[in-house]
N, C-alpha and C positions, 0 to 999 in steps of 0.2 A: 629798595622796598618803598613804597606809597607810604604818603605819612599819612594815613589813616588807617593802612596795615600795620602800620609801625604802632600805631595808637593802640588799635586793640589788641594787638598781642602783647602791650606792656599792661594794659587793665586785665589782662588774662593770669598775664604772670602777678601780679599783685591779689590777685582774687582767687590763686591758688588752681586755678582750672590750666586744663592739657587743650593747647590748640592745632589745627596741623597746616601749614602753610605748603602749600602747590605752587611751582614753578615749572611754566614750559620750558623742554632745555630746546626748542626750538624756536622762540621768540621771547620777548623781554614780557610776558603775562605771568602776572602774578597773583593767586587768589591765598584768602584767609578763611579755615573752617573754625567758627567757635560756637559751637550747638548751643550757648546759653544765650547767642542774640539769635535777634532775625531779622531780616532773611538769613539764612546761613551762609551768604556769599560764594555763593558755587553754584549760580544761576545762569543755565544757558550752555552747563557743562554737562555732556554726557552722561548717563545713569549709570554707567560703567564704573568711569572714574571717581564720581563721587560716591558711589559705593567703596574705592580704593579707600580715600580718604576718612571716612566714618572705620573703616575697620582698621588705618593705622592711627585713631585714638586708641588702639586697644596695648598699643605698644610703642616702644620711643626707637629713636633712630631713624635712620633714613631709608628712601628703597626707590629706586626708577621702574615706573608703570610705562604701559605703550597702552592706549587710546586711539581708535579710529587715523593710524598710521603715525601719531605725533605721540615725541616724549618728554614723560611730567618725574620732576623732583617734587618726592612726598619727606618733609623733615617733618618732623612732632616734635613740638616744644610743649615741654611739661615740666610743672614744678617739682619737686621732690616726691617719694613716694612719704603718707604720713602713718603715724601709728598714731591712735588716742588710746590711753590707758586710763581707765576708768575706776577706782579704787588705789591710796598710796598706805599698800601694803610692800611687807617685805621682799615678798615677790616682784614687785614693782619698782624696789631699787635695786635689784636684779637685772630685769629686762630694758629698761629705760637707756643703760651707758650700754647695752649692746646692741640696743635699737640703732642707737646713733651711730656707733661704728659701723653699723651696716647700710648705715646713711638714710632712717627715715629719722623726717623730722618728728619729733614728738610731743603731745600735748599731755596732762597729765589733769583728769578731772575727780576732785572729792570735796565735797563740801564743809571737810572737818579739819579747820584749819591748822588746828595740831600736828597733823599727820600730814601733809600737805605743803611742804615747806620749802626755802629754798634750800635750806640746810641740810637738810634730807636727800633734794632732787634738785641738784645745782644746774644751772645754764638751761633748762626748759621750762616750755609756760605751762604757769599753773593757773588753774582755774578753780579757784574756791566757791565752788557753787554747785545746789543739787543740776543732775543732768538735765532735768523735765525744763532746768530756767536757761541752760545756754547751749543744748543740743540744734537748736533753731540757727543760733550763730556760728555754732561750729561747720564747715563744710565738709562734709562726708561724700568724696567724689571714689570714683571707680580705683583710685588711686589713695585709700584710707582704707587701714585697718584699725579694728575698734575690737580691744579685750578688757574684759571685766572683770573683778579681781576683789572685789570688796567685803564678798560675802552676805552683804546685806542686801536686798532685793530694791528695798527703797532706791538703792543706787544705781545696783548692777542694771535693775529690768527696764526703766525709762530710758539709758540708752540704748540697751537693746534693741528696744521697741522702734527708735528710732535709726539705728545703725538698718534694721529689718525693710524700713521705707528706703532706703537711701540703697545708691549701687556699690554700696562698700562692697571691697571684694574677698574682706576676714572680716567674718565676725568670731571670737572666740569669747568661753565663758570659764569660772573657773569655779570647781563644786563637783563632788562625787554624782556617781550617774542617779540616785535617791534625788538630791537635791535638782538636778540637772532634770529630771523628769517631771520635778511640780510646777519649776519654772517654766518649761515648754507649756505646761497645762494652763498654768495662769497667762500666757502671752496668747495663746488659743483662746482665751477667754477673751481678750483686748479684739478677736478678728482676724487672726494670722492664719493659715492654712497649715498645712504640714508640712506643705511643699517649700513653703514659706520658713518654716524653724529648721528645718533642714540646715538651713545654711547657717546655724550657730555650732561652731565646732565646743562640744561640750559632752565629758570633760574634756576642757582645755589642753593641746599640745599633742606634739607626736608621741608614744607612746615607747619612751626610750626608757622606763624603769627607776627612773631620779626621783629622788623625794627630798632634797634641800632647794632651798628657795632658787639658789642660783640654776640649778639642774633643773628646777620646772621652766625658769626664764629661758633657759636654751630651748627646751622642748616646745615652747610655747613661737619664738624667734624661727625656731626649723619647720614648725606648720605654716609661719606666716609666707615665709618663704617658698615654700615648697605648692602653696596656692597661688602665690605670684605669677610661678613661671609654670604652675598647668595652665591657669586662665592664659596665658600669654603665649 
């Protein structure tokens, strides 16, 4: 590989984004797609195949395309998939250890640092801080899901609001459909369409009948999942 393809796909993988690297298995060319620079490095190639490439960011692994008689190795290199849990409630040391075992990484946001600890939520980062102050730094890519869990609006709906701008691919909230429907109204109020809140699964989780904390964190883990591999 070119070490300047070599270069950005390590600022890629550092900076948490899915790149997809093409390789002709008919000559030594090698292109790099990372939608966050520009050019996108896929200049002079086919509209074909670079439509290839944009639709395997939507998924990882590999796959051989055929292009105007020549064939291309499409791999995706992608970081982890993430979960951000937004409120450290009960529920949330719950979902968190089986977030991990199912291998997303996990961030864990609430501003109240009682609740919030390591003691509570060992070996994942915590961010003590309201949403509105580090949802900007957080990266919310096609590959992050984002649930809320707090109760409090102050907390829950700022990231919301921002999970709603971003291509996360779960948003979940968590609140009876009473609460769940003032909140859509107030988020409507900020400018969101309907089309737009749609995409917050609220109330939170499949609908498997549990009412202990662990049993909403499964419910909650089998919707995340279960929207993973329809988008995909």
């Amino acid at each position: 590989m070119r070490a300047e393809l070599l270069d950005a796909a390590v600022r890629a993988q550092a900076d948490k984004r899915p790149v997809v690297l093409l390789r002709s298995l008919d000559s030594a060319e090698r292109w790099l797609l990372d939608p966050s620079e520009t050019p996108d490095g896929l200049e002079g190639l086919p509209d074909t195949l670079r439509a290839h490439c944009y639709e395997a960011l939507k998924r990882d692994g590999a796959s051989v395309v055929e292009s105007d008689g020549q064939r291309y190795l499409l791999q995706t290199i992608s970081p982890p998939y993430r979960l951000l849990v937004v409120g450290a409630v009960h529920i949330a040391q719950a979902l968190v250890p089986m977030a991990r075992i199912a291998g997303y990484a996990t961030t864990l946001v609430d501003p109240r640092p009682a609740f919030a600890t390591p003691q509570r939520f060992p070996g994942i980062e915590i961010l003590n801080a309201w949403p509105q102050d580090v949802m900007d730094e957080v990266s919310l890519t096609s590959r992050t899901a984002l649930v809320t869990l707090s109760h409090d609006p102050k907390i829950d709906e700022p990231a919301l609001a921002a999970a709603l701008r971003s291509d996360a691919f779960y948003i979940g909230a968590l609140g009876s459909k009473k609460n769940h429907a003032g909140r859509l109204e107030r988020l409507a109020g900020l400018g969101f369409e309907a089309a737009t809140l749609e995409r917050i699964a609220g109330p939170v989780g499949l609908d498997l009948g549990g009412r202990a904390p662990a049993e909403i964190a499964i419910a909650i883990l089998a919707q995340i999942v279960k929207a993973r591999y329809a988008r995909e």
